[in-house]
N, C-alpha and C positions, 0 to 999 in steps of 0.2 A: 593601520593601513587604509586607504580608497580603495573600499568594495564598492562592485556593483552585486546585488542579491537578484535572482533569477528564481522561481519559482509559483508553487499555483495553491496545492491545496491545503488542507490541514495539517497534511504530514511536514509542508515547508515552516511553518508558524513559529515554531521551538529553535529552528535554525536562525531562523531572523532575528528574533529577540536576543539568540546568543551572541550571535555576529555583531549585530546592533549597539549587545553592551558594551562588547570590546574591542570595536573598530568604527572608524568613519564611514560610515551605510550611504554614500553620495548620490544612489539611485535604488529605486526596486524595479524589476522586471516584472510582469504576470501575467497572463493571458486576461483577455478584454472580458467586460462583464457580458453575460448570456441571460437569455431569457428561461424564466425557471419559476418552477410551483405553478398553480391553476391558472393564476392571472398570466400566467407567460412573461412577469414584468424582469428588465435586467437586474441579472444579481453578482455582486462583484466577488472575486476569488476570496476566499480568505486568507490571503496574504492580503491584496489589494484593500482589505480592511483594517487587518493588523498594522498593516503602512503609515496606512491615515491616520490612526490612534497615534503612531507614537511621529508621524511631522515629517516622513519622508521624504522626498518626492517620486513620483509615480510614473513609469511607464505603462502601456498596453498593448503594443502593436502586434499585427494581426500576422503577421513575417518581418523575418529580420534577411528578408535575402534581396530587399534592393539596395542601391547602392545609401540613399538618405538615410535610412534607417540605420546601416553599421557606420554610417561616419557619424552620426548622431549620437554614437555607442562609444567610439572610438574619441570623442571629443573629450569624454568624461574622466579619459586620463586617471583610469583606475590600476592599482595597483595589481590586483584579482578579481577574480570573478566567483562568486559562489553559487552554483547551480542545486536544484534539489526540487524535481519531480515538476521541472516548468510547464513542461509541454512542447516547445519548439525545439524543432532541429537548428542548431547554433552552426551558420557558414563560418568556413576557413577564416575570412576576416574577420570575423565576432571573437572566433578561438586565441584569434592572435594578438586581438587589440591590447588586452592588460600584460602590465609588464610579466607578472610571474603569471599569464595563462588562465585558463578557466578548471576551477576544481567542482567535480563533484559528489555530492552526499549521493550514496547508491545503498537500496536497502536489502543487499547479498553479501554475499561472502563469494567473490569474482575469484573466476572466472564461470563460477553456476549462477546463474538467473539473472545472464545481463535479459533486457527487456522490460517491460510495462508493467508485470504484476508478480514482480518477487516472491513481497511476502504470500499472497497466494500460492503462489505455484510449489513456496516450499510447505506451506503445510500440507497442499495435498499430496508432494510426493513421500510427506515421512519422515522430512528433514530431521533429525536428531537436533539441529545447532540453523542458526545464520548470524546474521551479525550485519555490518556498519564498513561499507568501505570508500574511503577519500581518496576519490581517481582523478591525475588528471586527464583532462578531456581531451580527444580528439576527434577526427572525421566519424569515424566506425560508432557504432552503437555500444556503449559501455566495453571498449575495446582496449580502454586508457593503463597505464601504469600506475599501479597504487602507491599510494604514500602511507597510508595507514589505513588499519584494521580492526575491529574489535567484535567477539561472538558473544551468543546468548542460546541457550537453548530452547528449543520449540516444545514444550510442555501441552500432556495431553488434556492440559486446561486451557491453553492458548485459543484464541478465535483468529480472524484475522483484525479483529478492531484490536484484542489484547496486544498482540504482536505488534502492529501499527503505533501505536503508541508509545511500547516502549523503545522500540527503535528511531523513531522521531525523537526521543530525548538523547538518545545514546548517538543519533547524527549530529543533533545540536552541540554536544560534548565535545566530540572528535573534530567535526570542524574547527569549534575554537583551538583545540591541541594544535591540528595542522597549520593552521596561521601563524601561530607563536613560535614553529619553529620549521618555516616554511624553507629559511634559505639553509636548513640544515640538512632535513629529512631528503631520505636517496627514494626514487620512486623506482619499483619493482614490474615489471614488463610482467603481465598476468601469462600462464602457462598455457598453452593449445590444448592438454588435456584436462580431461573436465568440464569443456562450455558444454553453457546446456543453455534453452535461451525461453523466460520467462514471457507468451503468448500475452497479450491481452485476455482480459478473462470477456468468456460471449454468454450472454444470458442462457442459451441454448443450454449449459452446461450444469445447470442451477438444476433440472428435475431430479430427480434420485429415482435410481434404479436398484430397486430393495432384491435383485438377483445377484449384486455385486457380495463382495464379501463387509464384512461389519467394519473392518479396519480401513477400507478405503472409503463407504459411505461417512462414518463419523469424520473423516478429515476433510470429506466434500463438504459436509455440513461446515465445521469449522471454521472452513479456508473460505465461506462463501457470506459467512457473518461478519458485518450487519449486510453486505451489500455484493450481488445484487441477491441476494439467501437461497440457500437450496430449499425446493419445496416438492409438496406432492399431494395427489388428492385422498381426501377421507370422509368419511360420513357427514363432517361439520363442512366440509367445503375445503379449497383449497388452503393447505398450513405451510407457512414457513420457517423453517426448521434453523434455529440460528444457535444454537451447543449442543451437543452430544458425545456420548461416552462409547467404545465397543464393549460389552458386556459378551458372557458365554450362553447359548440358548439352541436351541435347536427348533425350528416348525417352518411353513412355509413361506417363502418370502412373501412380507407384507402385514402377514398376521400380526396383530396386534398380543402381545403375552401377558398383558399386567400391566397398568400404569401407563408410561407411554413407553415401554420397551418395544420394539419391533424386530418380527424375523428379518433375515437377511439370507445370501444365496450361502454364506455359514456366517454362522454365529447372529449376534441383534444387538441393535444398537439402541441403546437408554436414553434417550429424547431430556434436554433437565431443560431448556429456553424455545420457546415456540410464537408464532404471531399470526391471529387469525384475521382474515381479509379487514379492513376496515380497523384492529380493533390496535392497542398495543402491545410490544413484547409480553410475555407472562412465562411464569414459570409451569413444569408439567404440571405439579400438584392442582396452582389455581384454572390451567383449562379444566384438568378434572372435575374438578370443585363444581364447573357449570356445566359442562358437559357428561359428565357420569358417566360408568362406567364403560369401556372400551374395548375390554378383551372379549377376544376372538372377532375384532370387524376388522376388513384389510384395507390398507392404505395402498394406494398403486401412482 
């Protein structure tokens, strides 16, 4: 089929290359390059990279809501549209230009966590499972009827980079499934009960409050690795806290108990990946290793 491919960051990469191997890619979509790193110099999406590598051709535009731009969309005379984590709100005429409509990769299990930061928000709620769902698109914010589905469980090893990753393969997957049996699949009207709606994550929410319980700081921790990391201050300065484990402990929140375990408002949480200002990722052992010993100083 004539795709057109819509998308921006890391997470879209695995999509394209899939789509790519197994259909006619006649355009890419992605937001424009931005200035970034010390120099402030423009750095282009990582799609808009992957693109060029494999001879794309390339869009950027800054909106798709004048009229030149969706007739310039609409020229392309694409079959579909595959969307996955673009950035732009796609007007009525974008949605309608390709013959079978615009689908998209969504990294939930809809109708919980339509919105910007999914996988986040289910690890910090506890999620048991998420998964991979191929909607098609409409006006509404991930409001669409799904075509296909597919879960994975949220493991108390997962970060949000883990997760991220493995659900950018499992989208790349299912997309191609739903193409190859696109005029077949019945799309399913997502149910009213259930929305829940996945916030943008705001930095503000990265400090850790060692009065919470152990089970929601470690999933803070988790859901906020690599980026933007939960952190908090302690005798080395401030740390960002990028895995962790709930363990059983008991003292006051903060205290430091052994290693890098830390109380909590109950129970503590086992510190195993940390990153001090300036330095990179390390594990607890090796900050110990320089910093020595720890128990009984509080982190706040």
């Amino acid at each position: 089929m004539r795709v057109i491919f819509m998308g921006t960051p890391d997470f879209s990469v695995a999509a394209l290359e899939a789509v790519h191997a197994a259909h006619d890619v006649v355009c890419v979509y992605t937001q424009p390059p931005r200035p970034a790193g010390r120099g402030k110099q423009p750095r282009v999406t990582p799609v808009h990279a992957r693109a060029e590598t494999l001879g794309l051709e390339l869009r950027h535009p800054v909106s798709l809501r004048d009229a030149q731009a969706q007739a310039d969309f609409a020229k392309l005379q694409a079959d579909v549209a595959v969307v996955v984590a673009y950035g732009l709100i796609l007007p009525q005429p974008v949605l309608d230009a390709p013959r079978h409509g615009c689908l998209n990769i969504h990294a939930s299990l809809l109708p919980r966590w339509r919105g910007a930061a999914p996988i986040q928000r289910a690890i910090m709620a506890g999620d048991a499972e998420t998964g991979i769902c191929i909607m098609q698109m409409e006006a509404g914010l991930d409001t669409g009827p799904v075509l296909l589905r597919a879960a994975t469980p949220i493991t108390e090893a997962d970060t949000a980079q883990s997760l991220h990753d493995r659900l950018s393969q499992m989208g790349a997957a299912l997309i191609v499934d739903a193409l190859a049996q696109l005029l077949s699949l019945r799309a399913v009207p997502q149910p009213d009960a259930g929305v829940t709606y996945a916030a943008k994550i705001d930095k503000s929410e990265a400090r850790v409050d060692w009065t919470r319980p152990a089970e929601d700081v470690a999933r803070q921790i988790r859901a906020l690795s690599p980026f933007p990391g939960a952190w908090c201050e302690t005798p080395l300065g401030r740390l960002k806290l990028l895995d962790a484990r709930a363990v059983t402990a008991t003292a006051a929140p903060g205290t430091v108990l052994g290693g890098l375990t830390i109380a909590c408002g109950t129970g503590a949480v086992e510190l195993r990946s940390v990153q001090r200002e300036g330095k990179r990722a390390m594990t607890a052992e090796a900050l110990l290793r320089g910093a020595g010993d720890l128990t009984g100083q509080v982190f706040t």
